[in-house]
C-alpha positions, -999 to +999 in steps of 0.1 A: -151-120+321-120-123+295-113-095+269-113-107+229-075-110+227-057-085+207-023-069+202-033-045+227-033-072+256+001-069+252+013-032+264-002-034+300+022-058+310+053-047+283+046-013+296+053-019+335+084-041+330+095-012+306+088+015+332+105-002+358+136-008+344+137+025+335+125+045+364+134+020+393+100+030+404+085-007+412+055+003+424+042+028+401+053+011+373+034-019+381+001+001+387+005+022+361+003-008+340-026-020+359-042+014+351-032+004+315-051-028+313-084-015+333-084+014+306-082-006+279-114-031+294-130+001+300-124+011+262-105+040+263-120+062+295-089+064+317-109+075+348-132+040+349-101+028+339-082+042+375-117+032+393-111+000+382-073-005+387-081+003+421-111-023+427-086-048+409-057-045+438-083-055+463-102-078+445-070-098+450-079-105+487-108-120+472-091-150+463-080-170+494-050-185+475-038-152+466-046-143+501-029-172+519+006-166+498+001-125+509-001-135+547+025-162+546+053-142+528+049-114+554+046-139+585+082-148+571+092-113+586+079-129+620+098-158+619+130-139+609+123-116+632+123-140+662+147-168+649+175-137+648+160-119+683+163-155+700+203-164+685+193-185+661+202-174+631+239-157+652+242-195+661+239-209+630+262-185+618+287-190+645+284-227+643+293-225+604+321-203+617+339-226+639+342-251+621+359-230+592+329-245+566+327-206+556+358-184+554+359-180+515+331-159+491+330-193+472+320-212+500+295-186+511+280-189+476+281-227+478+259-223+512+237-202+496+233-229+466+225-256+493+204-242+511+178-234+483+186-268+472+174-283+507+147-256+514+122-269+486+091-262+503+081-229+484+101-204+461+094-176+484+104-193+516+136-209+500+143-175+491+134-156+522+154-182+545+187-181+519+185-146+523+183-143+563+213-171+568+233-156+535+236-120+534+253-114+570+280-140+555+276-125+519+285-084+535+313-102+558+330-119+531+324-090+504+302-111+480+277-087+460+243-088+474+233-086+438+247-122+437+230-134+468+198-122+452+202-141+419+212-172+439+180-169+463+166-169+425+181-194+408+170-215+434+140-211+441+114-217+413+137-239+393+142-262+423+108-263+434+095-269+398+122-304+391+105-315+427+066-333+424+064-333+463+055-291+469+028-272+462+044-269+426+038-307+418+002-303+434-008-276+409+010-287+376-004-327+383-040-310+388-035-289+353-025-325+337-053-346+352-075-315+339-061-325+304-071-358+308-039-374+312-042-404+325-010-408+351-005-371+357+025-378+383+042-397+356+041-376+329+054-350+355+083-370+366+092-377+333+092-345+320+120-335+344+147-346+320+134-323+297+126-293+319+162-280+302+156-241+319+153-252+356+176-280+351+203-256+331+199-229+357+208-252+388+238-267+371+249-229+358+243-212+391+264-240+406+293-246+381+298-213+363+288-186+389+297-202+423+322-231+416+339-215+388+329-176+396+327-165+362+306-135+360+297-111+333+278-082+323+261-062+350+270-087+378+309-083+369+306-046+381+288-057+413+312-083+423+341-056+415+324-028+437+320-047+465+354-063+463+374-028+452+352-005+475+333-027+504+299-010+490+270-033+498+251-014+470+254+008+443+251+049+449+219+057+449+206+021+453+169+017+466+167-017+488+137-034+488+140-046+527+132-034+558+156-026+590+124-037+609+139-076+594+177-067+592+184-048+617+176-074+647+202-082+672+200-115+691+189-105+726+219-090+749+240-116+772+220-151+754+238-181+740+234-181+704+222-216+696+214-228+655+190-252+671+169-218+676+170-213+637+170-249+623+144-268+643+119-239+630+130-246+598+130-283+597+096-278+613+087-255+583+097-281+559+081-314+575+050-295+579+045-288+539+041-325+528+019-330+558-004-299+554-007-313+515-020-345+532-040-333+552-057-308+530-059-333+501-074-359+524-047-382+521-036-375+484-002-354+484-010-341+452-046-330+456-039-306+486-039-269+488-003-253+482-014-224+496-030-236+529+003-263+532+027-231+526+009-211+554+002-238+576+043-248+574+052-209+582+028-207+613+038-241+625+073-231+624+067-191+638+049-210+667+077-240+676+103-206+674+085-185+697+081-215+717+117-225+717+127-185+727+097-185+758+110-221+771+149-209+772+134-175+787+151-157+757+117-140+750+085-138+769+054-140+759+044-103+752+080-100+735+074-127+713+041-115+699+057-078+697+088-094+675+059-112+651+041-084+646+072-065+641+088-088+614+053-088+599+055-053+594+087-057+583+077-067+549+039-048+542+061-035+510+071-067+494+028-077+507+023-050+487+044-053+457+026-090+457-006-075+454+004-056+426+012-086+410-014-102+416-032-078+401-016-070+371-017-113+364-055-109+368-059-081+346-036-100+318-058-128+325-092-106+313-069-088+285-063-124+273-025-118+269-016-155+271-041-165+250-030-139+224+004-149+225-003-185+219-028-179+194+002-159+174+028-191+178+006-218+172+001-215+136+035-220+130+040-251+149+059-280+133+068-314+152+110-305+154+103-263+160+069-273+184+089-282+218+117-251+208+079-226+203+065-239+234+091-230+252+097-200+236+061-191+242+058-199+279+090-178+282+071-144+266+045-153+287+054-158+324+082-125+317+050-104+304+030-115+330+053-124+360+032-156+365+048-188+359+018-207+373-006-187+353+018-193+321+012-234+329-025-230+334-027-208+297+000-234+281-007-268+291-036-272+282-023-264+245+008-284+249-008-317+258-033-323+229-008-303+204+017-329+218-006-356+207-012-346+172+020-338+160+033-370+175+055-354+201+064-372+238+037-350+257+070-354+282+086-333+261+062-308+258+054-303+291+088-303+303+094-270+276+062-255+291+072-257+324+111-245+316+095-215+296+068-206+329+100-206+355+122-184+327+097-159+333+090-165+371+131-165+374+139-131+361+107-109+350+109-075+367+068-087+383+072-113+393+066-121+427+094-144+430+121-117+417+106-095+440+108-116+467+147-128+459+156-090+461+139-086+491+158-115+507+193-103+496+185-065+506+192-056+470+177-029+449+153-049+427+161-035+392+197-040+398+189-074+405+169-078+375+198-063+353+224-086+371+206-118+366+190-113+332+224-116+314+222-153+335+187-164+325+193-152+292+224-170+284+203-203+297+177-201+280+195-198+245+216-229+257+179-241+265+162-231+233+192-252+213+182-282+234+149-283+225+157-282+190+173-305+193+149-329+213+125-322+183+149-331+156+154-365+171+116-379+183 
């Protein structure tokens, strides 16, 4: 049951991005805005309010979506897990290696970059695997892991959002046919051009931060400690990783072969356009995300175990003890997706979104509306973490707003779907950030503080874009 939207919906989620830039306390800051929201559907009583914060972190599980992405993050620990135990990931390393394709921190960046370009199934897997191949390369070469993390970012959502064939293009083409759009995949397509954020962010990430290595702000003093001092993280930095992922050697006296690591992976990304057939019965776009993502991981976890058993690398009881390890390995970012989760339901009943919109639209004009939309989404997915919740509140505003003002409903979708991935791309709850500072071995607010001087900077470049889209249809 949704909450009458009022100012209040606000401060649950302002307060828990607040707190945890200022405490470095992920965690508590997100329940504690959790607690925030229950209290204020409970009017006021804090205890019912705690009772019910509670019951909302597992009510999570009650949702097999939520549940599928939960189990398929942490299973990425197991496939880590074995993919380095077996050589793979040593191999792939060492192959890069002898051929000379990695000797500078520019290059390492630029593998980074390509990889999240090429791994397109899902954000958290593209940033997961960036982060498992990059950050042995990333410490060698003394390249902040602060960096790594906003590249595992910057290419994750804002890939997988410019690319209809994921679980991404499933979801937004089901919003628009909800809408009533006629050609759903069109309108998608074309809105591409226009999706200025995620298109901006690829070309910045590429050019100005690893082509051109520009940096600035926060991420300037990262690169220079690393370089100056060989300090992987700051004094007193809190990594949100696991040894039980990082600290596996490849098994003693093995060949280290990058077929161990990239079959598993190729398997992984095959296995995502066919689990969306499959589940979709025979539509691309109608199948589950969720059961394609976790049906990709498994499939690969199983063909990696496989390879490591046949090659007598691993055996059997090994492997499963490696899976179960690597699982293990990330219960806290399971967790800190729970919390999430959690926090997006209880903005959901709060009626944040719909607040937020409700303020913007009645100062919509045809040459400010895409500029507002976007501007809107942004507020939204930051305060909520959520880019797809910030397309499921936003689209169906943009589309018929689109239509009366006489604006390309290309154009407005594109600035809804820019604004969703600002917020997925750099809010301290999001899962997505979470995850990118989990992959890199970061400390997570450090990675929020590096990368928000980034996402910033593009989305003022984006915001004058729009502007000017407006001015001209």
């Amino acid at each position: 049951m949704e909450h009458a939207p009022t100012w209040l919906s606000v401060l649950p989620p302002v307060l828990a991005i607040a707190l945890a830039i200022a405490t470095r306390q992920v965690f508590v800051s997100l329940f504690l805005g959790i607690w925030a929201g229950t209290t204020i559907l409970a009017e006021g009583d804090p205890l019912s309010g705690l009772a019910a914060a509670i019951e909302a972190c597992v009510q999570v599980f009650s949702d097999a979506g939520n549940t599928r992405v939960i189990i398929f993050s942490a299973m990425i620990g197991a496939l880590i897990a074995i993919t380095q135990r077996a050589g793979g990931v040593r191999g792939f390393i060492d192959a890069i290696a002898r051929r000379g394709l990695v000797t500078t921190p520019r290059r390492a960046m630029l593998l980074s970059w390509l990889i999240g370009l090429v791994v397109f199934v899902e954000s958290s897997i593209t940033s997961l695997v960036n982060g498992a191949v990059c950050r042995p390369l990333f410490d060698k070469l003394r390249v902040s892991r602060e960096k790594l993390a906003y590249l595992c970012d910057a290419t994750a959502a804002p890939i997988c959002v410019l690319i209809p064939l994921n679980a991404w293009g499933a979801y937004i083409a089901k919003l628009l046919t909800d809408e009533g759009v006629e050609q759903p995949v069109g309108v998608l397509v074309g809105a591409i051009p226009f999706n200025f954020y995620a298109l901006l962010t690829v070309a910045f990430s590429l050019v100005f931060v690893v082509l051109m290595r520009r940096d600035f702000g926060p991420m300037r003093a990262a690169e220079r400690r690393v370089y100056e001092t060989g300090e992987l993280l700051r004094p007193g930095a809190e990594p949100v990783v696991s040894t039980e992922i990082t600290a596996i050697d490849a098994a003693p006296g093995i060949p280290h072969r990058a077929l161990n690591f990239l079959l598993p992976i190729a398997v992984m990304v095959v296995m995502m356009p066919v689990g969306l057939w499959i589940t979709g019965d025979g539509d691309l776009l109608a199948g589950s995300g969720s059961t394609a993502v976790l049906w990709a991981v498994l499939a690969a976890t199983a063909v990696a175990a496989g390879l490591a058993i046949v090659q007598r690398i691993l055996t059997p009881r090994e492997s499963i003890d490696l899976f179960f390890k690597g699982f293990g390995g990330l219960i806290p970012l399971a967790m800190l997706m729970v919390f999430a989760f959690a926090i997006g339901a209880v903005t959901k009943q709060l009626g944040t979104g719909t607040y937020v919109a409700q303020v913007a639209s009645g100062s919509l004009a045809p040459a400010l509306a895409p500029a507002l939309l976007f501007l809107v989404a942004c507020f939204i997915a930051f305060s909520t973490g959520t880019s797809w919740g910030t397309f499921a509140i936003m689209l169906p505003i943009a589309v018929p707003m689109a239509a009366a003002l006489g604006v390309p409903v290309e154009l407005g979708v594109g600035a809804v779907l820019g604004g969703g991935v600002f917020g997925d791309h750099c809010s301290p709850i999001s899962d997505t950030t979470i995850i990118a500072s989990m992959a890199a071995g970061t400390d997570h607010i450090d990675h929020v503080n590096t990368q928000l001087p980034y996402a910033l900077t593009v989305a003022g470049v984006s915001v004058a874009a729009y502007l000017v889209a407006g001015a001209l249809v």
